[in-house]
N, C-alpha and C positions, 0 to 999 in steps of 0.2 A: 287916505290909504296910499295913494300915490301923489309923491311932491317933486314933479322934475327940477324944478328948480330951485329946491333945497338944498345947502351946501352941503358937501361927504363930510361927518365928522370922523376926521381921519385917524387921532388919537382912540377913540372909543372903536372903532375896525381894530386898531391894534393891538388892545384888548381882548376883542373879537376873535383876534389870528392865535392871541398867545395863549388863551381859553383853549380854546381849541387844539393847542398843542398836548396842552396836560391833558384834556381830557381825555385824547388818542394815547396817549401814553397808562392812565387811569383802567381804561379800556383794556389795553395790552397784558397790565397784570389781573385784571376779570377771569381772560381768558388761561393764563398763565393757573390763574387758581381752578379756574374749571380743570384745566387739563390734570393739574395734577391729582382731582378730586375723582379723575375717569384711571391716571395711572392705581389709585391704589384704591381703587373698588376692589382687587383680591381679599386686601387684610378687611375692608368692612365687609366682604361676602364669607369671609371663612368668619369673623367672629357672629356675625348673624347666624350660620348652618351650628354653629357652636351652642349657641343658646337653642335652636329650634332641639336640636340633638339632646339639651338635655332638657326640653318641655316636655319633648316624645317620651323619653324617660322617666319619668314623675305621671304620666297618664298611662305608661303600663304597668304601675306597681297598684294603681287605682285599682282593679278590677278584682282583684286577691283582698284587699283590704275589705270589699266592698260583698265581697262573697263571705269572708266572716260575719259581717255584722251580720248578714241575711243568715246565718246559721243561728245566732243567737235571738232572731227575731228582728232583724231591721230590715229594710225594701231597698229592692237595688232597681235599677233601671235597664231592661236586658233586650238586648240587639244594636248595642251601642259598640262599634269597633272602634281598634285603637286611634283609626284616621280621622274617624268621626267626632269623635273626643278629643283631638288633636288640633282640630281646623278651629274650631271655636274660639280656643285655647289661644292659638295663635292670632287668630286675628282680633283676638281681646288685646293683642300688645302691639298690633297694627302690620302686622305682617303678612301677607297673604301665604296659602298656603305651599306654594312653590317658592318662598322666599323671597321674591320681588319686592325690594323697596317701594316700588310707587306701584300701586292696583290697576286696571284697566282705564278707571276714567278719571287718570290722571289725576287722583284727591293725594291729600299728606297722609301717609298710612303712620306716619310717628317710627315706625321701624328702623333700625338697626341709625348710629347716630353720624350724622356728615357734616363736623365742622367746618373742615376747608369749602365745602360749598356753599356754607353758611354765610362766611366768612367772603366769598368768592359775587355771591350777589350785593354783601351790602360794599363791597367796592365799587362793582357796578352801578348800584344806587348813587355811589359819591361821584361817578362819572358823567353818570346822566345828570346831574346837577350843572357840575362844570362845563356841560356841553350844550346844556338849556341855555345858561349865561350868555355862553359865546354865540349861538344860533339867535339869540333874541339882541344884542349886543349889535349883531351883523346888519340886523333887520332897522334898526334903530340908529344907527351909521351911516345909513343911506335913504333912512325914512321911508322905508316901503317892506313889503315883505322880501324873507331874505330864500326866494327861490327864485331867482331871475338869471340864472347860471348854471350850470354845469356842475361848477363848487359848491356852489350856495344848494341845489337838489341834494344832491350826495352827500352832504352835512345834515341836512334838512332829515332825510332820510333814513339815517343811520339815526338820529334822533330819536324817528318816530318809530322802527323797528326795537330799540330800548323802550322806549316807555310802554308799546307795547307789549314784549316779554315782561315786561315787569309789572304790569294790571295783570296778566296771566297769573305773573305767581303769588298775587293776594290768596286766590283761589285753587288753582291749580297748579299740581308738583310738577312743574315743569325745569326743574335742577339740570334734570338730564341732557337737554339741549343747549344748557348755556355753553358749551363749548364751541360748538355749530354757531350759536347767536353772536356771541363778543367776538369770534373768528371773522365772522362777517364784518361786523359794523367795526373791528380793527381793519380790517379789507379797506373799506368805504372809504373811512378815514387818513387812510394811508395814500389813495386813490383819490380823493379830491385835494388832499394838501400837497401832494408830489407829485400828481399825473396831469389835474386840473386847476393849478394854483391860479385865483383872478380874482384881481384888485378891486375891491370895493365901489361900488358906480352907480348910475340912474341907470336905470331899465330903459331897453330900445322899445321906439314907438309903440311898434305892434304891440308887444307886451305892456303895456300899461292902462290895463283893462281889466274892472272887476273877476272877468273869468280866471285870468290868473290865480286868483283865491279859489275859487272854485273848483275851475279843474285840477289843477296842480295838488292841492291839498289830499283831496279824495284820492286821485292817481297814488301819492304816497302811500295813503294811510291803505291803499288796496295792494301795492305790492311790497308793502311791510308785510301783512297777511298771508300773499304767497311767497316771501320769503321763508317766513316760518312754518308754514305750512311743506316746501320743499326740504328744509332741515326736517322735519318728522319724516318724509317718504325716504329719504335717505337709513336713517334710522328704522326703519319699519323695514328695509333692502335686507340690513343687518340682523338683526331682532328674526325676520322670520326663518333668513338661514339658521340663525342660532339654535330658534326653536327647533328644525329639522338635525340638526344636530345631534341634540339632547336629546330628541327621539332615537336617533340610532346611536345612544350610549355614547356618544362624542365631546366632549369637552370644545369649547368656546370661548372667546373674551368675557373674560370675568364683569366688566362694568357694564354690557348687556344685561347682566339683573338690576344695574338700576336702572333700566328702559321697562315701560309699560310692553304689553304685548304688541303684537305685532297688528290683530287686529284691532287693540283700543287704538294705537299710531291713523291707523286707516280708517277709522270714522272720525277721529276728530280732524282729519287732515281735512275730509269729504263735508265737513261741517263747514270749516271754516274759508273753504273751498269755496264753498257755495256762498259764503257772507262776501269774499272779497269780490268775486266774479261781478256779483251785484253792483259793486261798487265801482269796478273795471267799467261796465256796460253804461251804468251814467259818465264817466270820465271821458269813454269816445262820443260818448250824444255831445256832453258838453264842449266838449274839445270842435266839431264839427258845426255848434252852434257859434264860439266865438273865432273862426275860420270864419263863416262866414260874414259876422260884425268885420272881421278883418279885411278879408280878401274879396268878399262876394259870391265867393263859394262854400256850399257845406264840408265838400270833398273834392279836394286838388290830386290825390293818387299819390301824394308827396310820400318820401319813402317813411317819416316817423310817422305819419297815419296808417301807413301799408301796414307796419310793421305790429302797432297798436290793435290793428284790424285781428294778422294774425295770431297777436296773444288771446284775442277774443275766442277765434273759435279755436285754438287748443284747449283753452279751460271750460269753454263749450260743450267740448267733444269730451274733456274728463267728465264733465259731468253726466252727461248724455248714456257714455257708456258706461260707468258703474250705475247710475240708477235702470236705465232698459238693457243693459246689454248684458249684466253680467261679468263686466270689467273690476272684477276685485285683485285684491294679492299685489303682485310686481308688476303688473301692466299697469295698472290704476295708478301705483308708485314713480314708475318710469313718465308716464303721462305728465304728472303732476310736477317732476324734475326736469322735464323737458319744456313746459309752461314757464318756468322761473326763468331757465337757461335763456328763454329768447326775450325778458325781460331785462335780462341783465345785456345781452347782446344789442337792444334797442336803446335804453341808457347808457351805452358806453361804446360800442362800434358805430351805433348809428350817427348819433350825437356827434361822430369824431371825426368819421369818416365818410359820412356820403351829406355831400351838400344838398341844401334845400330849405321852403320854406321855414323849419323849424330848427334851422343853424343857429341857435341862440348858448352854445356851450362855455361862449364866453374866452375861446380858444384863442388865441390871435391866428391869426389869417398868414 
């Protein structure tokens, strides 16, 4: 797992760098197709009301046809209104009855049809390919895993928040946040090969300890989870104004209808919420256990532990107060944005700017 005194194969990092280049580029037109797939939700929402407009149409000429035959001796089915008759109807062709491309629990409703986002993931699919290479390339260049940096996290990372959205949308319509998603992980990528660019190398002492698999791994794959999960409360920010909106006859951003409701956003946020926290709370036990293989101590007060402590108890405390307190809506949402916020502020201010036992950014000095 660890080989210090393995030679850099420095050609195969180069590789590595140039993988990585395209892939942030690969990346870039993802997002580039998401966004364009959010500018012209108008024309997919107006041909969708188009079609609903004349389904409604065709089920109220039903009721007169069906009132003959009953005069000639045939049976009708009565206390059926035209809305009644309509939802069915509709969501035989996967539409929910407000028009919404994707339903509450975020399933494929088949509704109204979205190339460019079609189109927009399998780009991102060929990104994450190129960006697998380079991330495994890297690790394999230096014979060790390839998170022992600052760069190497941050590639590492954006990795694992891709392949996560992308198990998501096996199963769930999650279209709607690729914007949010490839916005980011173009962030990431832009932000470790311009902010924290660092040369391929053997990992220092301390770091060269099974826990580095350990913690480091689970850390990612738990704040890939509240990344995504802060893209949805963002959205759900949106989505509920919208709703209040359209309650008082307002018009709103047309590609809010291809957002789920605002409360489906808020339970699956609260779901998934609760998966990564899980994972958050072993990454400090763990992280505390090989502290002390290291130093001798569980807990030094170091500022990346302080900081790790306090992302604890924000996601804590969301927890806490939406299930006893009643914390649903924009609080729950803000909570959940404000959890991410000090996540990305510990990976990236901390890391940068306050010295301490866990200056391993790889920054030169």
């Amino acid at each position: 797992m660890f080989n210090p005194t393995a030679p850099v194969n420095e050609q195969l990092a180069l590789y590595s760098d140039l993988f990585m280049l395209i892939a942030a580029l690969v990346y870039a037109a993802a997002f580039i197709l998401f966004t364009i797939d959010m500018a012209t939700a108008s024309a997919t929402i107006r041909r969708l009301e188009a079609d609903l407009a004349a389904q409604r149409g065709q089920v109220r000429t039903a009721p007169a046809r069906e009132t003959v035959g009953a005069a000639v001796g045939g049976s009708t089915a009565v206390g059926a209104s035209d809305s009644d008759t309509a939802r069915p109807a509709v969501a035989e062709r996967g539409v929910d009855a407000d028009g919404d491309l994707v339903d509450e629990d975020m399933d494929y409703t088949g509704g109204g049809r979205r190339p460019v986002a079609n189109v927009a993931v399998a780009v991102l699919a060929v990104g994450w390919a190129l960006h697998a290479f380079a991330v495994v390339a890297r690790g394999l260049a230096a014979s060790r895993v390839p998170w022992g940096n600052l760069y190497e996290f941050m590639t590492t990372g954006a990795l694992v928040i891709t392949t996560v959205y992308l198990l998501f949308l096996f199963r769930k319509d999650l279209r709607f946040v690729g914007t949010f998603v490839t916005g980011l992980t173009v962030a990431m990528m832009c932000a470790a090969t311009m902010g924290f660019p660092t040369p391929v190398g053997h990992l220092q002492p301390p770091l060269q300890s099974p826990w580095l698999v350990i913690h480091v791994s689970i850390a990612v794959l738990a704040s890939s989870l509240f990344a995504l999960t802060a893209a949805m409360s963002v959205l759900q920010l949106l989505k509920d104004r919208a709703e209040k909106r359209a309650a008082a006859g307002e018009r709103s951003w047309a590609f809010l209808r291809l957002v789920p409701a605002a409360q489906g956003l808020e339970n699956w946020s609260y779901r998934l919420n609760a998966i990564a926290f899980v994972m958050w709370t072993f990454t400090v036990i763990a992280g505390a256990i090989w502290a002390e293989a290291a130093w001798g101590r569980y807990w030094n007060w170091d500022t990346k532990e302080v900081w790790s402590f306090v992302i604890w108890v924000v996601y804590a405390a969301y927890l806490h107060a939406r299930a006893t307190r009643g914390w649903t809506g924009a609080r729950a949402a803000w909570l959940s944005i404000v959890g991410f916020l000090c996540i990305v502020f510990n990976y990236t201010i901390v890391n940068t700017y306050f010295p301490g036992l866990h200056s391993y950014a790889g920054l030169p000095g």
